[in-house]
C-alpha positions as CSV (number, residue, x, y, z in Angstrom):
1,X,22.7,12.4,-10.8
2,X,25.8,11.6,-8.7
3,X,29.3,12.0,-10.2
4,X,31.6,9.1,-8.7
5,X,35.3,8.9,-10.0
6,X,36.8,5.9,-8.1
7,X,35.2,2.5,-8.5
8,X,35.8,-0.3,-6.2
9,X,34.6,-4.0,-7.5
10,X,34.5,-6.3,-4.4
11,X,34.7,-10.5,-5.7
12,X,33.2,-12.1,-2.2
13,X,34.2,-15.5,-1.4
14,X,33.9,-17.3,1.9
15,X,37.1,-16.7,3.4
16,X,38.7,-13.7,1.2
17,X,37.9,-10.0,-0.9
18,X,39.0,-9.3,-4.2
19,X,39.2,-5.9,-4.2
20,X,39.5,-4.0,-7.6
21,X,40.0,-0.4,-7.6
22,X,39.3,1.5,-11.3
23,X,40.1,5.1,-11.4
24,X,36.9,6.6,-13.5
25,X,39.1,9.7,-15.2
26,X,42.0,7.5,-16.3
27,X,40.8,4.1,-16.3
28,X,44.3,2.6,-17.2
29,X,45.4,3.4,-13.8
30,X,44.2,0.1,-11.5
31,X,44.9,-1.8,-8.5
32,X,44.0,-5.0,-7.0
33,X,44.5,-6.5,-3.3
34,X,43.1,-9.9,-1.6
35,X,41.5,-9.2,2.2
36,X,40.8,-11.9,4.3
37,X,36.6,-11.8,4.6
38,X,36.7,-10.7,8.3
39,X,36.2,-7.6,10.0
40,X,39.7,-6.8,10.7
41,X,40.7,-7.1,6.9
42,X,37.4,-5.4,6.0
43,X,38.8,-2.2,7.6
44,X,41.7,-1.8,5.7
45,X,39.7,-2.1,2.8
46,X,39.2,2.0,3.5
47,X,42.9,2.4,4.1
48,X,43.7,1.0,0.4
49,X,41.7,2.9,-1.3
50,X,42.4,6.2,0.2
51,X,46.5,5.1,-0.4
52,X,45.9,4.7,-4.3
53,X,43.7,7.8,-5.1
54,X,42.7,11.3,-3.9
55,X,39.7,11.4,-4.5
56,X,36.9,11.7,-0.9
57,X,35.3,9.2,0.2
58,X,31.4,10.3,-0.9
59,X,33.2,10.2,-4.8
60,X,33.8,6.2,-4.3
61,X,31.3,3.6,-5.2
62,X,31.7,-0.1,-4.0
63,X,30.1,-3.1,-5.8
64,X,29.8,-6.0,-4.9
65,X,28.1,-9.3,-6.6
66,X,25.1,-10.3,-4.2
67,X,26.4,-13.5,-2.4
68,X,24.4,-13.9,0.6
69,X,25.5,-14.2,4.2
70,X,29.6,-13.8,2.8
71,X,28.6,-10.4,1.7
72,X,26.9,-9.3,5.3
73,X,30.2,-8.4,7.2
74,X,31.3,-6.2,4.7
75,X,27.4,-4.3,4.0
76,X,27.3,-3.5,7.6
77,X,30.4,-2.2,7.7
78,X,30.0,0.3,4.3
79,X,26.7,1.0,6.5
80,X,28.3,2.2,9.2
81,X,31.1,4.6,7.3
82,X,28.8,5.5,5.3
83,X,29.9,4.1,1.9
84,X,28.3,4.2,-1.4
85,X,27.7,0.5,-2.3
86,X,25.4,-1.5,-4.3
87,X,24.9,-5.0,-4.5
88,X,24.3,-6.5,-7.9
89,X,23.1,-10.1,-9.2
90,X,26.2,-12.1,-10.5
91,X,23.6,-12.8,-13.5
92,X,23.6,-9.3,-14.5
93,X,27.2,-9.0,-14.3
94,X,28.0,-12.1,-16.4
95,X,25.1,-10.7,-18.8
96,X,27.1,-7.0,-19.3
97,X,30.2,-8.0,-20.1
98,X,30.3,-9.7,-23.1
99,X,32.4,-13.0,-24.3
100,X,34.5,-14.4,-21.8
101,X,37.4,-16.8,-21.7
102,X,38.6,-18.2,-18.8
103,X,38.0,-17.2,-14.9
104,X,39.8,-15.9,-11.9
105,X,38.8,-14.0,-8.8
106,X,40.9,-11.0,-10.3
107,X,39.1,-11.3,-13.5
108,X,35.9,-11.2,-11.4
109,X,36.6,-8.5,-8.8
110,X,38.0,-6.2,-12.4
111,X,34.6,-7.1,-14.5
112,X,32.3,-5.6,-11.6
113,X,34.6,-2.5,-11.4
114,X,34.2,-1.8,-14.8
115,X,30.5,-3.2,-14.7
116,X,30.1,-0.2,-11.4
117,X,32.0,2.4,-14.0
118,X,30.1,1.6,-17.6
119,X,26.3,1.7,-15.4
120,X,27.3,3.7,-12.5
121,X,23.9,6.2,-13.8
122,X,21.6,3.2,-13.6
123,X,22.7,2.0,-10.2
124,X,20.8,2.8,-7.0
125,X,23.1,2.5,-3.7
126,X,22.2,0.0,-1.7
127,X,20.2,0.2,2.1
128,X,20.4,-2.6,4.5
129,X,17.1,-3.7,5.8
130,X,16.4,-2.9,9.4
131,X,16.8,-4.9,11.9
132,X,13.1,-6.2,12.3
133,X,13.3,-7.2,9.0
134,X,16.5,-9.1,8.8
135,X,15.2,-11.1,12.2
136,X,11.9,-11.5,10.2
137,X,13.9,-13.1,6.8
138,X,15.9,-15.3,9.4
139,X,12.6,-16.4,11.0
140,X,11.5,-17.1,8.2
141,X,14.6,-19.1,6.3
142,X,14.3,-21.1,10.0
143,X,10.7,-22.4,8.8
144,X,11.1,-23.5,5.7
145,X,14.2,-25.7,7.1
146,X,11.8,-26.7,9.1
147,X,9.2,-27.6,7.1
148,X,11.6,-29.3,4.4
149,X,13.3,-31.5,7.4
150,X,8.9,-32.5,8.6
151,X,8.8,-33.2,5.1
152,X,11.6,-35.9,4.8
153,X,11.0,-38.0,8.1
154,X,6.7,-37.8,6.8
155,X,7.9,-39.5,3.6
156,X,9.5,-42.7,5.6
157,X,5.7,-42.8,7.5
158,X,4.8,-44.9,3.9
159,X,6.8,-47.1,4.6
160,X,4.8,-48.3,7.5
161,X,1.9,-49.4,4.6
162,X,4.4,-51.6,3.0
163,X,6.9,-53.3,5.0
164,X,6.7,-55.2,7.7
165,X,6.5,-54.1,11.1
166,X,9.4,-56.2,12.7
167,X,11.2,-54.6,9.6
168,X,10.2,-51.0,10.9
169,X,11.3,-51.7,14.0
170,X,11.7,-48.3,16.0
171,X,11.8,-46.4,12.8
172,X,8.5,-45.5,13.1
173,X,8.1,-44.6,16.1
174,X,11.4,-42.4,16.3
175,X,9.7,-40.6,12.8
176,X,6.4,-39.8,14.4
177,X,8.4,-38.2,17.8
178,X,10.7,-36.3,15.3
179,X,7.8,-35.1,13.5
180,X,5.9,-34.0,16.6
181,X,8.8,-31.8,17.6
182,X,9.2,-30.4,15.0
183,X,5.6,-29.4,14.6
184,X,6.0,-27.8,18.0
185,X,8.9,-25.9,16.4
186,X,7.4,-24.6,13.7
187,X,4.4,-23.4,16.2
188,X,7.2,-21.7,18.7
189,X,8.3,-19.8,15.0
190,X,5.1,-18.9,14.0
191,X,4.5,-17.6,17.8
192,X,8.2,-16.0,17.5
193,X,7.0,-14.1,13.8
194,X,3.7,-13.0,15.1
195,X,5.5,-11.3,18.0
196,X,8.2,-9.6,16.1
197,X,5.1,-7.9,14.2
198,X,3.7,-6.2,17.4
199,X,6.8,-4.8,18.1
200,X,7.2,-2.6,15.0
201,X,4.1,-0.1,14.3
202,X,4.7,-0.2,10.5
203,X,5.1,-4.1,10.3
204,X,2.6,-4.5,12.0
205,X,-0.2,-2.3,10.4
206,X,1.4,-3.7,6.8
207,X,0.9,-7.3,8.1
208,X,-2.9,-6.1,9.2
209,X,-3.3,-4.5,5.8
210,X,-1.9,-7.5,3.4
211,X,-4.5,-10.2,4.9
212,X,-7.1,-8.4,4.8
213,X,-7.4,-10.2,1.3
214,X,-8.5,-13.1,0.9
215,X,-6.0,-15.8,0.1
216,X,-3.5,-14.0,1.8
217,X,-1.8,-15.6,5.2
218,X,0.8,-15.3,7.7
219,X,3.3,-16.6,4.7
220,X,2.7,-14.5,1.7
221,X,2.5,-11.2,4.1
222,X,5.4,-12.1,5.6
223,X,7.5,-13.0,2.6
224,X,5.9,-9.9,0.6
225,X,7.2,-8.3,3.9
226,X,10.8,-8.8,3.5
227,X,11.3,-9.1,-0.4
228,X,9.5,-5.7,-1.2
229,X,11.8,-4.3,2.1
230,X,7.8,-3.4,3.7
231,X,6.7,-2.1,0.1
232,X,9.7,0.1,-0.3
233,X,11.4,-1.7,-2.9
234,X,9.1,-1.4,-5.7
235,X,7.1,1.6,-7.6
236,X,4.5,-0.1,-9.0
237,X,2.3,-3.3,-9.0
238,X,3.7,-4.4,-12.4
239,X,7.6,-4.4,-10.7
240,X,6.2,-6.8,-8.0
241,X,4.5,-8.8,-10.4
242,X,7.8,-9.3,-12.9
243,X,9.7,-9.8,-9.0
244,X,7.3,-12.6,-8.4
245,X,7.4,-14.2,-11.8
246,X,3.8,-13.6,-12.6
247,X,3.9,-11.0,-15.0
248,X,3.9,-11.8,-18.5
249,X,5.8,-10.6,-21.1
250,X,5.5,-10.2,-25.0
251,X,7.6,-12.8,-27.1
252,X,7.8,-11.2,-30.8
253,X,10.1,-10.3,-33.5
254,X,9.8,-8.9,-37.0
255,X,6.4,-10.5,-39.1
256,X,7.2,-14.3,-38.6
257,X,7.9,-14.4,-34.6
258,X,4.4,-13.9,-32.7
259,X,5.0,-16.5,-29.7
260,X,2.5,-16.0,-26.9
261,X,2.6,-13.8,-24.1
262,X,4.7,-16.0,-21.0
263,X,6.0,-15.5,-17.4
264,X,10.1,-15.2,-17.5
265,X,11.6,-18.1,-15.8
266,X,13.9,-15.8,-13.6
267,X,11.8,-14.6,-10.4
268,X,11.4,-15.5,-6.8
269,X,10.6,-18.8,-7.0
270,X,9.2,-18.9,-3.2
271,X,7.3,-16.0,-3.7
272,X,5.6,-17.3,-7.0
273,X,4.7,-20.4,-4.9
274,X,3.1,-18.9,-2.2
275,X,0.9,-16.6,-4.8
276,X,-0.1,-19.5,-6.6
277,X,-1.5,-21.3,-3.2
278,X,-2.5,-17.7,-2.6
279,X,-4.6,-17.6,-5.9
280,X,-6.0,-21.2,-5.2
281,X,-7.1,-19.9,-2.4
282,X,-8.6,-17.2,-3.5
283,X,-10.7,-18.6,-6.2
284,X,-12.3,-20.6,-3.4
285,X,-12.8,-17.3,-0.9
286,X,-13.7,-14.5,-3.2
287,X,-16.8,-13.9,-5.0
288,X,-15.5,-11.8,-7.5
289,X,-11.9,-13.9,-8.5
290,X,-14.0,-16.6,-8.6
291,X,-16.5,-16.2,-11.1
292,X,-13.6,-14.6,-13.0
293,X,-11.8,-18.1,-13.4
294,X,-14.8,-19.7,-13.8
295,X,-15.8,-17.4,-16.8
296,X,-12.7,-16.9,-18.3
297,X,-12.1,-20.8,-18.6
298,X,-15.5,-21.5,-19.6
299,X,-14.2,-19.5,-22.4
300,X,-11.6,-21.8,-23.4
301,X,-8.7,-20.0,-21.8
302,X,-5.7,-22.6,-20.7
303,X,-6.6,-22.7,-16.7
304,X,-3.4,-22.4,-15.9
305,X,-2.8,-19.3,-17.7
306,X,-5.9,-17.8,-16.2
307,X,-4.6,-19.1,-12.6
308,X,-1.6,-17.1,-13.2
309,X,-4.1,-13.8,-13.9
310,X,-5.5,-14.3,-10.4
311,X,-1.8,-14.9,-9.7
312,X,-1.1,-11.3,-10.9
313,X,-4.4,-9.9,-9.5
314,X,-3.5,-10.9,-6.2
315,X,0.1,-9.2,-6.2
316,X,-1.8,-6.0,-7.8
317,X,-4.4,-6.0,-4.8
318,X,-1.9,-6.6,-2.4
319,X,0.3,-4.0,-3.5
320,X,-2.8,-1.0,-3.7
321,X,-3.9,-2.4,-0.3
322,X,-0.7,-1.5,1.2
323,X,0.2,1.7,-0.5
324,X,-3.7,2.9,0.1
325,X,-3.3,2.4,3.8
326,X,-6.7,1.0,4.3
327,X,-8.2,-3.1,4.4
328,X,-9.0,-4.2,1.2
329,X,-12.6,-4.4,0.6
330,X,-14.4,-7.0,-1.7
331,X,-16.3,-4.6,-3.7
332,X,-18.9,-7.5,-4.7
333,X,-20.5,-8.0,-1.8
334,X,-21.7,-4.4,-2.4
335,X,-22.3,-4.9,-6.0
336,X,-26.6,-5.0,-7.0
C-alpha cells in the first residue's frame, strides 16, 4: 500500500480552488490558499505545495470532491504531471465527517484533506477516461438534451386536439418543423456515436459484444460503455448491479427488524432507466427471461420486484458477455 505524507484537499467552485494542504506526520501544521479555477492559477497550485513542505511530489495526494465539468481543468492537468489524485462524491465526504455546524469553502477544502488523510488506504487514485470515451459521454449528454427539448415542443402538439385553430395560429406548425429538426439531429448523433465506435478496436468489439443480448441497444451499450470506463471500473457483476441501483440489499436489525430485501435509492438513475426498458424488452425477446417472469409471478411474486430480477439478470449477462469476450448465446434455443 502506498505511504502519502502530504494531503492536498481541493473545494472546486466555478470560478475559484480552495486549496487545503494537511501535513500527514504533524497534522497541526496546515495551510490554505484560494486559486482562480483556470489554468494559469491551476499551475501554481504545484508551486504552493512544494513552498510549504519537503516532501516529493509521488508522496502527495490531491482530493477533490467530484463536481463535474469545474473539476476537468484541474484532472487533466494532475494527469499530465503526473499527480496522485482521486475524485470523491461530496455525499461521501459529508457522510465521514460527522456533525457539522456551519459552512465555508475553507471548512470544505479542510474536511476533504482530513477526509484524503483518515481513508487515504481505501482510496484508489483516480484515471481520466480516454479520449474516445469522454467524446462518447459528451455525445451522449448531447442526446438526451435532445431528446428532453423533442419532448417539450411534442407536449404543445395536444394542444392542437383542444383549442381552436385560429388560436394555434403558427404554433403548430413552428412545433412540428422544430420537432423534425430535431429528429434529424438526433439521427446525425446517433450516425456521429456509431462512428466513434469503428474507430476504436476495443469499443467497438465491447459495443459488438453487449447487444448481442437481447434487450440491449445502442443506449444501454453505450451508457454501460462510459459508466463502467469499457468494463474497467467494476470487478464483478454484483458492483454493476449496486452502480445501477438494481441490486438489492438486506434491511434487518436485531429479532424485531426483518424489512424486505430493496434496491438503495442512491444509483445511476439513467442507467437504471435504460435497464428497466432493457428488461421490458427482454421479457418480450427472450425465451428463457420470459417464462422466468411469467412463472415467477404466476407465483405471486410483486411483478415489479420480479422485473427488477430481470433488471439484475441483464446487468449480470452483460457484464459475463463482456469479460468472456465472446456473443452471448441464448442457451434455450439449445435446450431439449
Amino acid at each position: 500500500m502506498k505511504k502519502y505524507k502530504i494531503f492536498i484537499g481541493i473545494d472546486v467552485s466555478k470560478s475559484t480552488l480552495d486549496v487545503f494542504i494537511l501535513d500527514g506526520e504533524s497534522t497541526s501544521v496546515v495551510y490554505h490558499q484560494v486559486f482562480e479555477n483556470n489554468l494559469k492559477w491551476i499551475r501554481q497550485i504545484i508551486r504552493f505545495v512544494k513552498q510549504h513542505t519537503k516532501a516529493v511530489s509521488t508522496e502527495w495526494l490531491f482530493c477533490l470532491e467530484h463536481t463535474g465539468v469545474y473539476a476537468m481543468p484541474l484532472c487533466c492537468f494532475l494527469s499530465e504531471q503526473g499527480m496522485n489524485y482521486a475524485l470523491i462524491a461530496g455525499m461521501q465526504i459529508r457522510k465521514s465527517i460527522g456533525i457539522k455546524r456551519g459552512k465555508s469553502d475553507k471548512a470544505d477544502c479542510k474536511d476533504i484533506a482530513r477526509y484524503a488523510y483518515m481513508h487515504q488506504q481505501e482510496i484508489q487514485c483516480y484515471q481520466l477516461p480516454e479520449k474516445q470515451l469522454l467524446k462518447l459521454k459528451l455525445l451522449l449528454s448531447y442526446r438526451e438534451r435532445l431528446m428532453k427539448c423533442r419532448k417539450m415542443i411534442e407536449t404543445s402538439k395536444e394542444s392542437e386536439l383542444f383549442l381552436d385553430k385560429d388560436l394555434m395560429g403558427g404554433i403548430a406548425k413552428d412545433s412540428r418543423s422544430l420537432v423534425k429538426t430535431l429528429q434529424r439531429k438526433i439521427k446525425q448523433v446517433d450516425n456521429q456515436i456509431q462512428e466513434l465506435m469503428k474507430t476504436d478496436e476495443t469499443l467497438h468489439r465491447t459495443y459488438q459484444l453487449a447487444t448481442s443480448i437481447p434487450g440491449v441497444g445502442m443506449q444501454i451499450a453505450c451508457h454501460m460503455i462510459v459508466c463502467t470506463r469499457c468494463f474497467r471500473s467494476f470487478d464483478n457483476a454484483r458492483q454493476l448491479a449496486c452502480y445501477a441501483g438494481v441490486a438489492p440489499f438486506e434491511y434487518s436489525s436485531g429479532t424485531s427488524i426483518h424489512g424486505r430485501n430493496k434496491v438503495n435509492h442512491l444509483a445511476n438513475k439513467k442507467l437504471k432507466t435504460l435497464l428497466n426498458m432493457g428488461a421490458l424488452t427482454a421479457i418480450k425477446l427472450d425465451r428463457e427471461l420470459s417464462l422466468y417472469y411469467k412463472r415467477k409471478v404466476n407465483e405471486g411474486k410483486n411483478p415489479m420486484l420480479v422485473l427488477n430480477a430481470v433488471r439484475n439478470k441483464l446487468a449480470a449477462r452483460i457484464f459475463a458477455t463482456v469479460k468472456r469476450g465472446t456473443p452471448y448465446v441464448p442457451m434455450m434455443n439449445y435446450a431439449a
